[in-house]
MARMARPA-757293 format. One record per residue: x, y, z of N, C-alpha, C, CB in turn. Coordinates in steps of 0.05 Angstrom, whole numbers, plus 5000, padded with zeros to 4 digits. Glycine has a CB too. Example, Ala and Ser with C-alpha at 12.3 -4.5 7.8 and 13.67 -1.06 7.14 Angstrom:
2
[[5264 4886 5156] [5246 4910 5156] [5264 4934 5156] [5226 4911 5181]],
[[5257 4955 5142] [5273 4979 5143] [5258 5001 5157] [5282 4988 5114]],
// end
This chain:
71
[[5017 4976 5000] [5000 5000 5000] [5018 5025 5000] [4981 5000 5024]],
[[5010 5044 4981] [5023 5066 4983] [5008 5087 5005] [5026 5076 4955]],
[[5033 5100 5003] [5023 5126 5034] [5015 5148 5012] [5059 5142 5064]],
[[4999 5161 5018] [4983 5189 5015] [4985 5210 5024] [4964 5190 5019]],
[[4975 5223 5020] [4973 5259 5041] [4948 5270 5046] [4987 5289 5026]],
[[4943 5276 5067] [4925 5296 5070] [4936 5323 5071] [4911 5291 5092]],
[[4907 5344 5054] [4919 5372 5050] [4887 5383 5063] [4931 5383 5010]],
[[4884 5394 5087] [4865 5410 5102] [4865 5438 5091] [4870 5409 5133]],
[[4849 5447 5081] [4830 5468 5073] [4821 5487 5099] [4804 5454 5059]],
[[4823 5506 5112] [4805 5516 5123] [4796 5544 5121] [4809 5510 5141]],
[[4776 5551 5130] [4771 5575 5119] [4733 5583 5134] [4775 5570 5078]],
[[4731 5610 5138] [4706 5616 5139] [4680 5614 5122] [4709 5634 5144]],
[[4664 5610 5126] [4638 5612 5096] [4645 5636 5069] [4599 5625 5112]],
[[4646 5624 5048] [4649 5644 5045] [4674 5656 5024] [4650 5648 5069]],
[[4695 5637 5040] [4725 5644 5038] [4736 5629 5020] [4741 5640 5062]],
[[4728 5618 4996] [4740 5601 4982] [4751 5582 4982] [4749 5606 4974]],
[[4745 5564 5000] [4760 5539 5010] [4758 5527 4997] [4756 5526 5028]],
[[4730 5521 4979] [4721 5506 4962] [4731 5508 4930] [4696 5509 4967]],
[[4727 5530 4916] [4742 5533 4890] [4772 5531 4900] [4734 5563 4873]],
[[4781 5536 4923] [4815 5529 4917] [4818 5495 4921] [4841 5547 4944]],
[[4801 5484 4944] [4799 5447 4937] [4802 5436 4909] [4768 5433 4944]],
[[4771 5455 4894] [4777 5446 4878] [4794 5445 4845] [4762 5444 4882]],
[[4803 5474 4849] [4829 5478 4832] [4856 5462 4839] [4836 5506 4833]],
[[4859 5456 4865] [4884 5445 4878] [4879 5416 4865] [4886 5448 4914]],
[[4854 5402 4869] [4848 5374 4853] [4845 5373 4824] [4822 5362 4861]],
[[4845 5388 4813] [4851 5392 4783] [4868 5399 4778] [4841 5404 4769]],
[[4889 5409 4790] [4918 5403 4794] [4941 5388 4806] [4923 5415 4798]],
[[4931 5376 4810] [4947 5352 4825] [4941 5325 4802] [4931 5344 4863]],
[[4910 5335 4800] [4905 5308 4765] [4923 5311 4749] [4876 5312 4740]],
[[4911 5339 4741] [4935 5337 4712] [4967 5331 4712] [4936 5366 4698]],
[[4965 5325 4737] [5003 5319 4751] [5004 5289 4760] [5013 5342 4786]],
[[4981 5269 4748] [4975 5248 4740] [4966 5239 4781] [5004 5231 4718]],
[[4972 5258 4783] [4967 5246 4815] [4934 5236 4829] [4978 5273 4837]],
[[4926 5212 4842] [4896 5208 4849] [4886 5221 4870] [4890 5183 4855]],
[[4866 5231 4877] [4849 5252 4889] [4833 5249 4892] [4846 5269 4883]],
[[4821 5251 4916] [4800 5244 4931] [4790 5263 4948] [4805 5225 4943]],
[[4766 5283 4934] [4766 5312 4950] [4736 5316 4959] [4776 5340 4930]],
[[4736 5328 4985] [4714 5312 5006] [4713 5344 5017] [4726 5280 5034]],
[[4688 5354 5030] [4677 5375 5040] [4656 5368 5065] [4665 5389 5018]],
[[4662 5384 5087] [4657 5376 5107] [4637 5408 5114] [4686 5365 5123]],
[[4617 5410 5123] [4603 5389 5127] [4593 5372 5090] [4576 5402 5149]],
[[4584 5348 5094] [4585 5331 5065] [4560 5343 5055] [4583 5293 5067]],
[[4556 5328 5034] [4533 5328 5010] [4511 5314 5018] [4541 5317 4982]],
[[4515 5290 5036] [4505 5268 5036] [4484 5282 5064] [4527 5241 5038]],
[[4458 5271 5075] [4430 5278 5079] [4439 5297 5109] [4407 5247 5083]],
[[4458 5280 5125] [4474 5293 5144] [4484 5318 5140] [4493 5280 5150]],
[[4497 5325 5122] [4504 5346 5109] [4492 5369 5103] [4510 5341 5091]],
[[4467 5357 5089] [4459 5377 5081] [4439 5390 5094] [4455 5374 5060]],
[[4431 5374 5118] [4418 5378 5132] [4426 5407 5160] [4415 5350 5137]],
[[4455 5399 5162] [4470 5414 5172] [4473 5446 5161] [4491 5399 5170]],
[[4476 5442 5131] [4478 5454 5120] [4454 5492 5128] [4478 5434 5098]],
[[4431 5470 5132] [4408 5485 5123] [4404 5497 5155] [4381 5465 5108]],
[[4416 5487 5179] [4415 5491 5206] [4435 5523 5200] [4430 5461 5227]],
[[4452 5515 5192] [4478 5536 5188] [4462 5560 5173] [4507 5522 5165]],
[[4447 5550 5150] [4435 5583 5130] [4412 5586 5147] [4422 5579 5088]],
[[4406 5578 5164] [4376 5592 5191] [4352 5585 5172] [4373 5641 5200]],
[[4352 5561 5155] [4325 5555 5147] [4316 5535 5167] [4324 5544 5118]],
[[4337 5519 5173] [4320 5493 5205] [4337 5508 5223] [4328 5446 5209]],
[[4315 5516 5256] [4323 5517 5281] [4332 5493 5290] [4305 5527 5295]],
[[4351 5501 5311] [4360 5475 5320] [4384 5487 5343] [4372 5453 5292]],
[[4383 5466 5362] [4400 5476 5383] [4423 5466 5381] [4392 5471 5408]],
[[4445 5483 5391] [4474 5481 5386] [4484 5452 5398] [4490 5507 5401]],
[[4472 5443 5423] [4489 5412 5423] [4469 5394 5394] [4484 5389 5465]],
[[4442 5396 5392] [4440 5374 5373] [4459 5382 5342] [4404 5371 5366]],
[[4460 5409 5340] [4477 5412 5321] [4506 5404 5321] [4476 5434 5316]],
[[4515 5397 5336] [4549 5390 5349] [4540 5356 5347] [4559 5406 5393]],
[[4524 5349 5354] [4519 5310 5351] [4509 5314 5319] [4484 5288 5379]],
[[4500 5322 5309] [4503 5322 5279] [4526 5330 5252] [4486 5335 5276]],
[[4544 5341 5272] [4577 5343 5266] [4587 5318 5262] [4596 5355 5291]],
[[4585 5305 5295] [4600 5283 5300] [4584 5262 5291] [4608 5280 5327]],
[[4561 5259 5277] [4549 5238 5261] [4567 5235 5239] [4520 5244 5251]],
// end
C-alpha cells in the first residue's frame, strides 16, 4: 500500500475553500496524481441537513447541532 497525504483546507463561509479544493484537485490530476476531495460538512443527507441549520432555514440547538457534526 502506498502512503498518501492529507491537504486540510480551512477557511470561513464564504472564503473560498472550496474553488481552491477544487482547483488544487485539478491540479494535482493533471500531475497524474489520484484525488479524493471531500467537504465537510458533506453532501450526503447529514450534510445537508447541517447545512440548512447553518443558512437559519432549520432551528435547532447548538448541542443537537454539534451530535450532527459528529454523526
Amino acid at each position: 500500500m502506498t502512503r498518501g497525504r492529507l491537504i486540510a483546507l480551512e477557511g470561513i463561509e464564504g472564503s473560498g475553500t472550496t474553488s481552491l479544493g477544487k482547483a488544487l484537485a485539478d491540479t494535482l490530476r493533471a500531475r497524474g496524481q489520484t484525488v479524493h476531495l471531500t467537504a465537510e460538512p458533506s453532501r450526503g443527507p447529514i450534510g445537508l441537513l447541517i447545512r440548512q441549520v447553518l443558512g437559519g432555514q432549520v432551528p435547532m440547538s447548538k448541542q443537537a447541532l454539534a451530535l450532527l457534526f459528529a454523526a
